[in-house]
C-alpha positions as CSV (number, residue, x, y, z in Angstrom):
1,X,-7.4,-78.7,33.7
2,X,-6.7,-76.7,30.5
3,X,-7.9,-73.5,29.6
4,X,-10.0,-73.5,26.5
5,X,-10.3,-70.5,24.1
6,X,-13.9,-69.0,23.3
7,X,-14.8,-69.0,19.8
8,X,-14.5,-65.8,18.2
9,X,-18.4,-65.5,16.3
10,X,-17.6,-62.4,15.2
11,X,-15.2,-64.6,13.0
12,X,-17.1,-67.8,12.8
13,X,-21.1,-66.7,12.6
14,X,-20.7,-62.8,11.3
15,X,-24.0,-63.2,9.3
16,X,-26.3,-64.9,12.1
17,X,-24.8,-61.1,14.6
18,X,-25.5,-58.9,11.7
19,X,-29.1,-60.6,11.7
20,X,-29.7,-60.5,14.9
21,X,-28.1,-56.6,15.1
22,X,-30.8,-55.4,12.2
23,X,-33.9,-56.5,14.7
24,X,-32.6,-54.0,16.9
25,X,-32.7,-51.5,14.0
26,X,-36.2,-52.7,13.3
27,X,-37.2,-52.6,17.1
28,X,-36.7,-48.7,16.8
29,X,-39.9,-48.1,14.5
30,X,-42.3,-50.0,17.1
31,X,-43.3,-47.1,19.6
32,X,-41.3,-48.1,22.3
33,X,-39.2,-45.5,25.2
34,X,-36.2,-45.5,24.6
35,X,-35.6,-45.2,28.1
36,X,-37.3,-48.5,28.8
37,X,-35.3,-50.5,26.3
38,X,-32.1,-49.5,28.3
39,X,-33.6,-50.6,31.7
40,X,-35.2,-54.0,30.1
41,X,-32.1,-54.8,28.4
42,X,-29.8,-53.9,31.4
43,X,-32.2,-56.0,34.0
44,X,-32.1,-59.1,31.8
45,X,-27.9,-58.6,31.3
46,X,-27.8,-58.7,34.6
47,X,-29.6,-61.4,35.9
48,X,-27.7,-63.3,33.3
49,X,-24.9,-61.9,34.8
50,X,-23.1,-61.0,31.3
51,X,-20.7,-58.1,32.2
52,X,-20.0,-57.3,28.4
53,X,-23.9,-55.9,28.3
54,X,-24.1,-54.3,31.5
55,X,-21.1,-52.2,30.9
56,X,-22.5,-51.4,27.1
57,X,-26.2,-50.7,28.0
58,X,-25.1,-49.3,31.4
59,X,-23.0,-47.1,28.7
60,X,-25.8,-46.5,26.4
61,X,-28.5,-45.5,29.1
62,X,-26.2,-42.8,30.3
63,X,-25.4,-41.1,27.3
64,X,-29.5,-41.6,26.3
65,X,-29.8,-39.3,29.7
66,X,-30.2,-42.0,31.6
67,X,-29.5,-40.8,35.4
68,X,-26.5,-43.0,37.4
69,X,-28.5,-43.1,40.4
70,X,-31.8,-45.2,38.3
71,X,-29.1,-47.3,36.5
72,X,-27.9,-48.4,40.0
73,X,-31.1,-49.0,41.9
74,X,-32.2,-51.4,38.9
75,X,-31.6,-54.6,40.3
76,X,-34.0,-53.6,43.2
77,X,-36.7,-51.5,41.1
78,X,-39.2,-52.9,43.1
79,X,-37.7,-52.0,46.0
80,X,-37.5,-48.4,45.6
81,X,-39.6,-45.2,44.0
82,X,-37.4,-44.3,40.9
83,X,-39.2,-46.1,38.4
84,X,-42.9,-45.3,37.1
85,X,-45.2,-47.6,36.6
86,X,-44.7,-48.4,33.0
87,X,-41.5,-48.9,33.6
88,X,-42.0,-51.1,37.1
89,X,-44.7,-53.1,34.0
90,X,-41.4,-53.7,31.8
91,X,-39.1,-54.7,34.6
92,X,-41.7,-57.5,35.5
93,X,-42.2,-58.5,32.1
94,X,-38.4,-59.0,31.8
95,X,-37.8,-60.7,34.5
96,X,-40.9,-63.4,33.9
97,X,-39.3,-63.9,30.8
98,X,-36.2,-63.9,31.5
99,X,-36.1,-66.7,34.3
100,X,-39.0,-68.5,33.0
101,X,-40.1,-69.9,36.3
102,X,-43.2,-72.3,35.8
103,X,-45.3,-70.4,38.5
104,X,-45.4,-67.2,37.3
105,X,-48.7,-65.8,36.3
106,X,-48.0,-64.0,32.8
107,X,-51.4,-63.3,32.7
108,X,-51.5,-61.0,35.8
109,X,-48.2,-59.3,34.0
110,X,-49.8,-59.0,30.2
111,X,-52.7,-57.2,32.1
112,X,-50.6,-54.5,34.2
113,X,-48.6,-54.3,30.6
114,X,-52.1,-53.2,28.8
115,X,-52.2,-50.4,31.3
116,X,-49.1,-48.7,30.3
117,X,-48.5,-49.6,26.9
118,X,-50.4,-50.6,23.4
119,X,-50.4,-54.2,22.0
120,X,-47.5,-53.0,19.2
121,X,-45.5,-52.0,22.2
122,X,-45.7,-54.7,24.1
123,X,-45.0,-57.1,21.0
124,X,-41.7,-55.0,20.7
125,X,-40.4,-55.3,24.2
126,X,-41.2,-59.3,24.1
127,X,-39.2,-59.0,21.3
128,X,-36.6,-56.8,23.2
129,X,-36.5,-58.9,26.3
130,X,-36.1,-62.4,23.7
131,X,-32.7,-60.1,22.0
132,X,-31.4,-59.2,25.1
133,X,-31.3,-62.5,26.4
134,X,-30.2,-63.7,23.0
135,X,-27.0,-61.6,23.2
136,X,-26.6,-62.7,26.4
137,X,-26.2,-66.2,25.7
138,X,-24.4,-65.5,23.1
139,X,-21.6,-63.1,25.4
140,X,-21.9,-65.3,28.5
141,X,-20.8,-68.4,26.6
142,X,-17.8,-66.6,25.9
143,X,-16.2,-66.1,29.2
């Protein structure tokens, strides 16, 4: 079996990334924590198990004063007492939406969401979560 060689987008598809880059730049004028964006987009990375983003956000959250010891207990946030409550709200949200499983009740999530966070915000980290796992994709298919 031969090895094949990933197709270099940054050389292929350089328009559709810088796209998809500037709704990040857009993102940032909608209200939401920063702190939250690193912790929704380093959940979804890693139950997509796409090493490039966990290493960047992982990155990213750290030098946004991000402590290790969160970063690290994020794949069991329900688990343990790190997170607050707005943040346990985004965690769910990403993962509903990032594993899509037919028998989750979004409606249960959308309403512990309205607790913690206005309708704008929670329009921008739907649109967060859909990026991150975007990139994903778009990383994973690559190794």
């Amino acid at each position: 079996m031969s090895a094949s060689i990933a197709t270099k987008y940054e050389q292929t598809i350089p328009d559709v990334l810088q796209t998809m880059a500037g709704v990040h730049q857009v993102l940032d004028n909608h209200g939401l924590d920063l702190k939250i964006r690193h912790l929704v987009q380093l959940r979804a990375s890693q139950i997509n198990r796409c090493g490039f983003c966990i290493k960047m956000h992982t990155k990213e959250a750290r030098q946004n004063g991000e402590t290790s010891e969160r970063l690290d207990r994020v794949i069991a946030w329900d688990q343990v007492n790190d997170f607050t409550d707005a943040e346990k709200a985004a965690l769910e949200w990403t993962e509903a939406l990032t594993s899509l499983h037919l028998k989750s009740d979004l409606g249960a999530i959308r309403a512990r969401l309205n607790g913690h966070f206005t309708d704008t915000e929670i329009g921008a980290l739907t649109a967060e979560i859909a990026m991150i796992n975007l990139w994903n994709r778009i990383n994973v298919s690559k190794h």
